[in-house]
Each structure stands twice: as C-alpha cells, then as structure tokens.
C-alpha positions in Angstrom: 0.0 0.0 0.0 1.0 3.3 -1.6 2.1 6.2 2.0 -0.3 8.7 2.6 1.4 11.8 1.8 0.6 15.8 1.0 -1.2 15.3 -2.7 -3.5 12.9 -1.1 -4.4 14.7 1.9 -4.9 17.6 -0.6 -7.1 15.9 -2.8 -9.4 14.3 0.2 -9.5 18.1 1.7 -11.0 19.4 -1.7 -13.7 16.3 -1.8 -14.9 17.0 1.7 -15.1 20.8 1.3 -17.1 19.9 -1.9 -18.9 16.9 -0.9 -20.3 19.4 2.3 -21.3 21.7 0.4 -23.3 19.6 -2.0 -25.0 16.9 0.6 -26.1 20.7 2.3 -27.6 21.8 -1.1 -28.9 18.8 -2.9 -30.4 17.7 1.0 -32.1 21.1 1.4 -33.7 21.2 -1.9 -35.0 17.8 -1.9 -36.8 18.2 2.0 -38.2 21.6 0.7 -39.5 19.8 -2.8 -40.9 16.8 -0.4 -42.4 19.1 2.0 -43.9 21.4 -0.9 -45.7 17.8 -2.0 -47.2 17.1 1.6 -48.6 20.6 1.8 -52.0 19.1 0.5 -52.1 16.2 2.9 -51.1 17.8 6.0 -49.5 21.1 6.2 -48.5 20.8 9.7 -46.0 17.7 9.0 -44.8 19.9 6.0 -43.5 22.6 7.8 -42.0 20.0 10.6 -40.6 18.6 7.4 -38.9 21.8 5.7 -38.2 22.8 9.6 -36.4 19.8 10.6 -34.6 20.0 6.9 -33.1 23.3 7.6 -32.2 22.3 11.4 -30.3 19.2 9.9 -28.7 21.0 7.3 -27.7 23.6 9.9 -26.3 20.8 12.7 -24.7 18.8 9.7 -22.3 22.4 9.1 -22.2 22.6 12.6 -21.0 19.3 13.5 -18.1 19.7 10.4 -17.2 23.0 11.2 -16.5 22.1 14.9 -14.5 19.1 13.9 -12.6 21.1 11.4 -11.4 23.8 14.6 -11.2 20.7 16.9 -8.5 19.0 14.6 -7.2 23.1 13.8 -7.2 24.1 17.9 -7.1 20.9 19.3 -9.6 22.4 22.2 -11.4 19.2 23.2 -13.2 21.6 25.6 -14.9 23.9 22.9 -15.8 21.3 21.0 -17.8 19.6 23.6 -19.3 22.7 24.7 -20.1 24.0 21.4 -21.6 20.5 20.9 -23.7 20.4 23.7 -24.8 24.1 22.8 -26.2 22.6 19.6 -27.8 19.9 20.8 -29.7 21.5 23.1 -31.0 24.5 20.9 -31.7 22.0 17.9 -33.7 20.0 21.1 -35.8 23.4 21.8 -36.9 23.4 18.1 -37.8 19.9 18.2 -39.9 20.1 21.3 -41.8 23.3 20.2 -42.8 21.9 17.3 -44.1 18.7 19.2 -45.8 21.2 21.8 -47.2 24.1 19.6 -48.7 21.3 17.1 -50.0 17.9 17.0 -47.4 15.1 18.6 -46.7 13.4 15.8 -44.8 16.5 14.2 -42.0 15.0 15.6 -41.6 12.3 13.0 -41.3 14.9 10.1 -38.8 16.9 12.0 -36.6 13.8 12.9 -37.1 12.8 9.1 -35.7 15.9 8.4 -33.5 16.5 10.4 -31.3 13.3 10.1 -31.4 13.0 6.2 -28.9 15.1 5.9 -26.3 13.8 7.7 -27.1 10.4 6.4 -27.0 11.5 2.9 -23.4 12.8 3.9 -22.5 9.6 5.5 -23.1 7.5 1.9 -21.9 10.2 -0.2 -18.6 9.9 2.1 -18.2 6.1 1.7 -18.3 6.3 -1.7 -15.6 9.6 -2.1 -13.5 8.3 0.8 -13.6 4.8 -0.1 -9.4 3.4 -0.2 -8.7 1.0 -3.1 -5.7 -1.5 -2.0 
C-alpha cells in the first residue's frame, strides 16, 4: 500500500469541502420539494418537514465546522461545549414543534432533520472509499 502523503491529503481536503457543500444543497432542496408535496395532505408535517430540513442541514455544518477547529485548535473543551450548545438549541426546536402542534410532528422533523447527515455519511463512503 501506496504512504499517505501531502497530494492525497490535498485531494481528500478538496472532496470533503465539496462533498459538504453539495450533501447541504442537494439535501435542502429535496426536504423543501418533499415538504412542498405534503402541503395538500397535511401542512402541519410539511413545515416540521422543511423545519427539521433546515435544522439538519444547519447541525450537519455545525458538527463539520466544529470538527474542522477541533482537529485546527485541538480544544477538546470547545468542542464539547459547542456540541452540547447545539444539541440543546436544535432539542428546543424539536420540542416546540411537538408542543405548539400535534405530537406526531416530531416524525417529520426527525425525518428531516437526520437526512442530511445520512446523505453525507453515503456520499462519504463512496468519495473516501481506499482501493488497495
């Protein structure tokens, strides 16, 4: 197995930078589209939807962003503070949307929410993926 050197570590940079930026764009389009199709049947799980889209797109840059100054600082202690900071205020959302409408809202939101970062986690197997 070829070392992993500087042209590599380049090249992987430039397909996560990219990769993020397209899993954010592609994931928010399709959630809005999605929730734009639901409006007839229930508009109420449509805007948990397109809510829980954004929030998800939102903790997915989040959650990169803090790894990127974790691995730039090293500061294990801002990173766990800035990730219980998110958690919390993406929480609040979740749980006002469950109290100010019906209970089920929460499905859409979680549906939302998470698709993003699974989206990322396939389209990073594929880019990431190490031939022997």
């Amino acid at each position: 197995m070829k070392p992993y050197g500087a042209a590599e570590s380049a090249a992987d940079l430039a397909a996560y930078y990219r990769l993020k930026w397209v899993v954010a764009g592609r994931s928010l389009l399709l959630i809005l589209l999605v929730a734009a199709l639901l409006v007839p049947f229930s508009r109420w799980g449509a805007v948990a939807l397109a809510i829980g889209g954004a929030c998800g797109v939102g903790n997915m840059l989040a959650i990169m962003r803090g790894s990127e100054r974790l691995v730039q600082t090293g500061s294990r202690l801002f990173f766990g503070l800035s990730s219980l900071l998110r958690l919390a205020a993406f929480s609040i959302v979740a749980a006002a949307l469950a109290v100010r409408g019906p209970w089920w809202s929460l499905g859409p939101f979680l549906a939302g929410f998470f698709f993003p970062l699974a989206t990322y986690a396939l389209g990073a197997l594929r880019a990431f993926r190490r031939k022997p």
